[in-house]
Structure formats: C-alpha cells, structure tokens
C-alpha positions as a printed Julia matrix, in Angstrom:
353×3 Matrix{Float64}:
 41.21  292.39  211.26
 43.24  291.74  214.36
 43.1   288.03  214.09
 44.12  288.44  210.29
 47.13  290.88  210.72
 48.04  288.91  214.07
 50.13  291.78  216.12
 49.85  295.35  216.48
 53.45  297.3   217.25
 53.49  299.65  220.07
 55.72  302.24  220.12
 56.27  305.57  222.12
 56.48  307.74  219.05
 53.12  310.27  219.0
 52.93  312.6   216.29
 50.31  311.51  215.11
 48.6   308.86  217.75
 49.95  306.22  218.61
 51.44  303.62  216.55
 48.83  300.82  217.27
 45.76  302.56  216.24
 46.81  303.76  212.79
 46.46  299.91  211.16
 43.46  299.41  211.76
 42.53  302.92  210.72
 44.37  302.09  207.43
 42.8   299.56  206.68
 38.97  299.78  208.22
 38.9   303.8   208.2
 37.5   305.34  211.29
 36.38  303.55  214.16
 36.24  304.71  217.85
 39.75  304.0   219.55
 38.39  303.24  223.17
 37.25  300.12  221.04
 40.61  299.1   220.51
 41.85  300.14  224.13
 38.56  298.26  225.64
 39.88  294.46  223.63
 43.51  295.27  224.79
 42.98  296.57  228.42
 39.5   296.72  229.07
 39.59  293.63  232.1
 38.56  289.47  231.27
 34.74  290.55  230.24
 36.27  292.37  227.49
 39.55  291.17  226.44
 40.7   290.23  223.23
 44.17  290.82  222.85
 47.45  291.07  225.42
 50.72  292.52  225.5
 53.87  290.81  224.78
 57.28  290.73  222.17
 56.07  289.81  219.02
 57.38  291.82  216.44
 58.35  294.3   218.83
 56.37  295.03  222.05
 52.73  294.36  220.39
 49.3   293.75  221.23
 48.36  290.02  219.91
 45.1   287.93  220.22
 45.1   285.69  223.25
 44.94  282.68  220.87
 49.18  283.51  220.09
 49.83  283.54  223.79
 50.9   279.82  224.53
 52.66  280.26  220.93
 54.74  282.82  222.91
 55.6   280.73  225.83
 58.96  279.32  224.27
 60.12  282.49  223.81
 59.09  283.5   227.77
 61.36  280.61  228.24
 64.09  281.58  226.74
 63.94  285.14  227.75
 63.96  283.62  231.8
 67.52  282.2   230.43
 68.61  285.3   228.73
 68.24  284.2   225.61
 66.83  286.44  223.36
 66.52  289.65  225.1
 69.05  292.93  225.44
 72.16  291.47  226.88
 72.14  294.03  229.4
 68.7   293.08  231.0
 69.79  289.52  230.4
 72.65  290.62  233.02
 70.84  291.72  235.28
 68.36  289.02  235.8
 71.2   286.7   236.27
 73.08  289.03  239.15
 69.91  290.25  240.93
 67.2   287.27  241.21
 66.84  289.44  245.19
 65.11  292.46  243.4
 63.21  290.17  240.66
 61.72  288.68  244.41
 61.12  291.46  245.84
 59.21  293.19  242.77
 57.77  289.98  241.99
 56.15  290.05  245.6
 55.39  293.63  245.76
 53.54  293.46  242.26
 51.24  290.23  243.65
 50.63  292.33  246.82
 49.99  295.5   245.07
 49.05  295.18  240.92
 48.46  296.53  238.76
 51.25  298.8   239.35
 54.15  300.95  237.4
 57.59  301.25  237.67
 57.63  304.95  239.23
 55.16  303.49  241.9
 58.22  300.59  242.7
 61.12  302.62  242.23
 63.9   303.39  245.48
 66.2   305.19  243.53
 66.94  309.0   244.73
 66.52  311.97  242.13
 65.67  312.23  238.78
 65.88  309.25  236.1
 68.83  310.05  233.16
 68.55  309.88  229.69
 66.47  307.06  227.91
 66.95  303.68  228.95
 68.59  305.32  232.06
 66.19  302.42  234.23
 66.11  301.89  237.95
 66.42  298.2   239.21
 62.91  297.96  239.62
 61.96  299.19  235.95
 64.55  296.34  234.75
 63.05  293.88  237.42
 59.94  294.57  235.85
 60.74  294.63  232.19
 62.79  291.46  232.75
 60.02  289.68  234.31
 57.62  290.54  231.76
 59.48  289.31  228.69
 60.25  286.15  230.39
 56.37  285.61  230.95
 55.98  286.28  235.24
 54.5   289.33  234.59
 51.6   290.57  232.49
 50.22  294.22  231.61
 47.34  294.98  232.54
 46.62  298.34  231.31
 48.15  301.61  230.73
 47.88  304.86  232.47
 48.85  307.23  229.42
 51.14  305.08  227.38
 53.65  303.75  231.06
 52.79  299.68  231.66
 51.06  299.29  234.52
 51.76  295.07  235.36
 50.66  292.22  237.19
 50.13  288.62  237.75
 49.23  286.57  235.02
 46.38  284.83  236.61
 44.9   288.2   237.56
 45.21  289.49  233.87
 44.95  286.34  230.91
 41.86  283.97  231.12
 41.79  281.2   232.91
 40.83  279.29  229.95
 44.04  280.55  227.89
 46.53  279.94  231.31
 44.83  276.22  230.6
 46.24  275.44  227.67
 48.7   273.16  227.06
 52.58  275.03  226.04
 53.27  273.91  222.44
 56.6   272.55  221.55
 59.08  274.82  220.66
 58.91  273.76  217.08
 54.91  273.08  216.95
 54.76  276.81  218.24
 57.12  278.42  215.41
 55.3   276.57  212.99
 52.03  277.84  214.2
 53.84  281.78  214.2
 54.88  280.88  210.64
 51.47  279.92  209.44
 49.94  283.14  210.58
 52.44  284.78  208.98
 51.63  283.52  205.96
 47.98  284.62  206.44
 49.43  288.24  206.98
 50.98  288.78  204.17
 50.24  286.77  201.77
 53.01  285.65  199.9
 56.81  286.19  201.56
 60.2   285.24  201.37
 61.61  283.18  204.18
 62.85  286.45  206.06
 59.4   288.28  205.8
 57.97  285.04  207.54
 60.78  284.88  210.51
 60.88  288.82  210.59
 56.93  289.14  211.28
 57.48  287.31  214.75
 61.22  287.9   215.16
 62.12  284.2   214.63
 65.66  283.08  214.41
 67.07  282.63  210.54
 67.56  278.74  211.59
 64.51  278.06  213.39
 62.34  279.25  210.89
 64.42  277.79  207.69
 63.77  274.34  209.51
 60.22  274.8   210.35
 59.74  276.4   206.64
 60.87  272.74  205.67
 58.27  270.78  207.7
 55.44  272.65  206.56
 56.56  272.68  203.25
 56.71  268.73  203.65
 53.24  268.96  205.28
 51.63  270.9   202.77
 51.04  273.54  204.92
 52.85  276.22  202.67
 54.05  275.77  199.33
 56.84  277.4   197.59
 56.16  279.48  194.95
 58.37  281.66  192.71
 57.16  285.27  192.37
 58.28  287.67  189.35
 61.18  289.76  189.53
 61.73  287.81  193.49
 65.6   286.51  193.69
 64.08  284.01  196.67
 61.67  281.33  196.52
 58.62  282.64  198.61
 55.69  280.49  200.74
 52.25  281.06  200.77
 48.93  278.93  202.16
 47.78  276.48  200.1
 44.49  278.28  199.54
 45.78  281.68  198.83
 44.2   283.4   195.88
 45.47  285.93  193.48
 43.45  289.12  194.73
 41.94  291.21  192.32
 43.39  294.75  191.56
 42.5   296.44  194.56
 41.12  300.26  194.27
 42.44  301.77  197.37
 43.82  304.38  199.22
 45.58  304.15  202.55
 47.85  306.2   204.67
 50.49  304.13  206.61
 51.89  304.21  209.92
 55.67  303.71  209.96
 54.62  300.85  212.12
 52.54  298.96  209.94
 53.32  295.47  209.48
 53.67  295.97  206.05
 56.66  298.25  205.97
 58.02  296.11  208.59
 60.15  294.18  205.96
 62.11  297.16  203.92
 63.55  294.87  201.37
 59.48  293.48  201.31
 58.22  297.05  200.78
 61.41  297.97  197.77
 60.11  294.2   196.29
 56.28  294.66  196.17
 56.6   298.97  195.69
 59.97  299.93  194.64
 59.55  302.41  197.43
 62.49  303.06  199.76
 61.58  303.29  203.52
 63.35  304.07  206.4
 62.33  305.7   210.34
 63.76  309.27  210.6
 62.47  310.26  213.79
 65.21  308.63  215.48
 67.71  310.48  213.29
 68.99  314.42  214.3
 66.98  316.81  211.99
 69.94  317.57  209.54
 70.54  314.13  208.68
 66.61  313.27  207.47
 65.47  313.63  204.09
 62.08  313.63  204.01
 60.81  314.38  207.51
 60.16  313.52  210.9
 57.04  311.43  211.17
 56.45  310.5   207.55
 53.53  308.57  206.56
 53.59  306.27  203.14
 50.51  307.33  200.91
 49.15  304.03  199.34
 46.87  304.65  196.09
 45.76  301.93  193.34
 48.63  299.16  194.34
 51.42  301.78  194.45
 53.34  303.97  197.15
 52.68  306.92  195.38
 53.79  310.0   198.14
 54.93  310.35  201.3
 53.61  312.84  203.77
 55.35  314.57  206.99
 52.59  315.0   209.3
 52.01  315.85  212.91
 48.73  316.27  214.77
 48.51  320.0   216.18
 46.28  319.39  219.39
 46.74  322.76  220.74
 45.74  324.35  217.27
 43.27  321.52  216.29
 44.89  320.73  213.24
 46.26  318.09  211.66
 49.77  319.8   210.11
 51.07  318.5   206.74
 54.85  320.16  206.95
 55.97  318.35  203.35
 54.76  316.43  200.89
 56.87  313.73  198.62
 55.7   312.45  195.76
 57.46  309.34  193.86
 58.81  309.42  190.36
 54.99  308.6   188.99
 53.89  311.7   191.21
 50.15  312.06  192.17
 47.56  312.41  189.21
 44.19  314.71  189.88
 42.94  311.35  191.39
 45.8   310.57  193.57
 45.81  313.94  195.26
 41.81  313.85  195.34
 41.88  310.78  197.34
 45.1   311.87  199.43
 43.12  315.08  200.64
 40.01  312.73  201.23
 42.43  310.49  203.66
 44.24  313.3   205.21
 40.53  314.98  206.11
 39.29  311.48  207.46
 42.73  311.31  209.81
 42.25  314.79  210.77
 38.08  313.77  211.87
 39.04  310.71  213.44
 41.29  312.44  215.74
 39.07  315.36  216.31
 41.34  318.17  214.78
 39.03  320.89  212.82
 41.5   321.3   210.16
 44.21  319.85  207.42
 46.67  322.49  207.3
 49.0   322.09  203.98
 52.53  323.5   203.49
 52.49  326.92  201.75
C-alpha cells in the first residue's frame, strides 16, 4: 500500500494520531503502528521508506529518493523553498558549516540539542539559526532524518541514514525524474486532471504540462475525457474501470485523496476544507473533522478527538450530507468509529448528546 499511494503527509496536528498513520488505517483497517514507525525509522535492516518534501514533508519509499534529487538541487539554490529560509542559506553558509559539522560529529541529533540562542523560543516558526541551518540543509538533500523522538526530527548524514545501494544510483534528469513522479501519480489516483498529477508531488504547472506531453507521446498515459470533467484527464494505459466498491472508510484530512479539493468536489460533490488552523468562531463544522466514506460517496463528516486521559475516542458533532446516513450508513459509521477507537486503545466511542 505504501508503494501504491507513494507518500504519506506528516503533519504536527494530533487529535486523533498522527496524520501518517490514519491512510493506511483507512484503507487496510488496523494494523500495529510500530510497523509503520519500524519501515520509516527503524535503522538500514529495516527501512523502507525516508523523509523528505513530497507533497508536503512525507514519508516516501526509498525507490522516489533519486526522483527527489532535482528538487534537493534546487532547494540548495533557493528555489523552491520559503523565501525566508531561502535567505538565510544564502547570508549564513558559516552556521550551515558549523551545523553541518556538528551533526557529522554528533547525529542523529535535534535542533534544541544545537541551539545557542538564550531564553525561550517565540511563537511558531519563531526558529533559531540552527533550526533553519538544519531545515535548510535537509530540504536541499545534506541532511537526512533519521528518526524521531516524539514527533521533533532528529537528523544526520545521508550515508549514515539511506542505503548504500540507493546513495548508488545514478540522479535522473530533471525531466526523466518528473516524468517518473508523474507516472506514480497516475498509479495513485487513478484517473486525474493535469493539476491532481503536478499537485500529488508539488510539481510546477509548466514542468508537468511538458512532461504530461512526452508521456502522452510515449504512451505512457493517455488522455481520456471523464463525465461531467471540464479538463481532459491522464491515466495508465492499463487502468481498469473498478467495480463498485462496497466500502467504508474514515479519512484523515491528510489523505492523499482530499489533497486535491477541486478533485474531491469532482469525484464527491463534497466540499472540504482544514479548520484547525482557523479561530473557533470562524469554523463550521469542527476542529479535526474526519470525511466518512460509505458505498462511493462522502456521506458525513465527523469532529473527533481521541480522549487519552478518559480513554475515549470523543465524537463532538456529526455532519451528514444532503443524502444523510441510511440505517446502513450509520451501522457501518459506528462499526469504523469502534475500530478507530480499538486501534488506538481508547475503551470507548463517546457520541454527542
């Protein structure tokens, strides 16, 4: 499932757990999370996956990492990264040394273990040089993680954290990489519109509109015209037309598929947006809202946290679309919201009164 859905987003936000464990607990129900932590940051006997901007920051199989390197590239020449860390890599390369050294002397190591800076840290973002240093040399590929001690990056050298036999391999072209990115993709979702392709790796709109040509001239996607889609869409050449699919899922608001919101109104006339980032008066449905996905359609949405100190997994609202739920539909949403609650060890499903 990780090679097929190709990148996992991490994200801070944990209301529920943490972001990267609910897709594969969407899609394969339970299954013990040390599992996934074990493939991500488990050492070379066990590693499977790595860290590194993808969609966002995301855990990706090793195979994608010298599809990556391009961007790393840029990234060293401040293309392609917050303008502000772009900055300062250009106007202190003397504390991207001295990091640089004091991470191959020390790694794995965190930025509260580097940092000089007197006092307490500001709000968010509110970074000391060395938390910069290190952020800057990670996206530009000098640094890797190599675990996590609770959810803060602990980094160091490449050749002490990727396989030798992945460091080995030859970069890709610029192009031939993008290509590559575009072709798994495809594999991802499906069938997509040119900006669910570039938006599933963060390509740029004319990098990926030239690339979408070559493989279309390839035969390595062909466009295809889907009903009620304004834009021509791609897909693999051996796609198939699944059958009607008798499921029910809840979704993390970082699953790859919501990442696309005009994707998710196309496929599920279902309107999607984050509102944990918004104050409480301006959200409408909740904080930490999870999508409800029954027989093909987005049928609810559910505000949820997990309770640890109560051991109970807290619905605070429930949302259902203009269909609404049927006795099915609200059969299998309690039989989801009881699985969640087991998988994360919480006795209970506590419901709104």
């Amino acid at each position: 499932m990780l090679e097929r859905l190709g990148a996992l987003q991490l994200d801070s936000v944990n209301a529920v757990v943490r972001s990267h464990y609910l897709p594969l607990f969407s899609r394969l129900g339970p299954y013990p999370r040390e599992a996934l932590d074990r493939l991500a940051w488990g050492g070379r006997r066990h590693q499977q996956l790595f860290e590194a901007w993808g969609h966002e920051a995301s855990l990706l199989p090793l195979c994608l990492q010298p599809l990556l390197r391009w961007r790393q590239a840029r990234a060293a020449q401040g293309a392609g990264i917050y303008q502000g860390l772009a900055r300062f890599g250009r106007e202190n390369t003397g504390v991207l040394n001295r990091v640089l050294g004091q991470v191959a002397a020390r790694g794995p190591v965190g930025a509260g273990a580097l940092s000089t800076r007197e006092g307490k840290a500001g709000p968010w973002w509110d970074w000391s040089e060395e938390k910069q240093a290190l952020e800057w040399l990670f996206a530009a590929g000098e640094l890797c993680v190599a675990s996590r001690r609770g959810f803060e990056r602990l980094y160091d050298m490449p050749e002490r954290v990727l396989p030798a036999s992945i460091l080995a391999q030859p970069t890709p072209t610029e192009a031939d990489a993008q290509r590559a990115l575009l072709l798994h993709a495809a594999q991802a979702l499906g069938v997509a519109t040119e900006k669910d392709l570039r938006e599933y790796f963060r390509l740029a709109p004319a990098d990926t509109k030239a690339r979408l040509v070559e493989l279309e001239e390839e035969g390595a996607l062909l466009r295809c015209k889907v009903e009620h889609w304004r834009q021509p869409a791609w897909c693999l050449p051996a796609v198939k037309v699944p059958r009607k699919v008798a499921a029910s899922a809840l979704l993390s608001p970082f699953d790859s598929l919501l990442w696309v919101r005009e994707r998710v109104e196309r496929l599920f006339e279902f309107r999607y947006r984050l509102e944990f980032y918004l104050p409480p008066a301006k959200r409408t449905f909740g904080y930490y809202v999870m999508p409800f996905l029954h027989q093909e359609r987005i049928e609810a949405r559910v505000d949820v946290r997990a309770d640890r100190a109560s051991g109970a997994l807290v619905v605070h609202a429930l949302h259902q679309e203009s269909v609404g739920l049927d006795a099915a539909g609200r059969a299998a949403l309690g039989e989801q919201l009881q699985a969640l609650a087991d998988w994360l060890g919480l006795a209970e499903v506590r419901m709104p009164a």
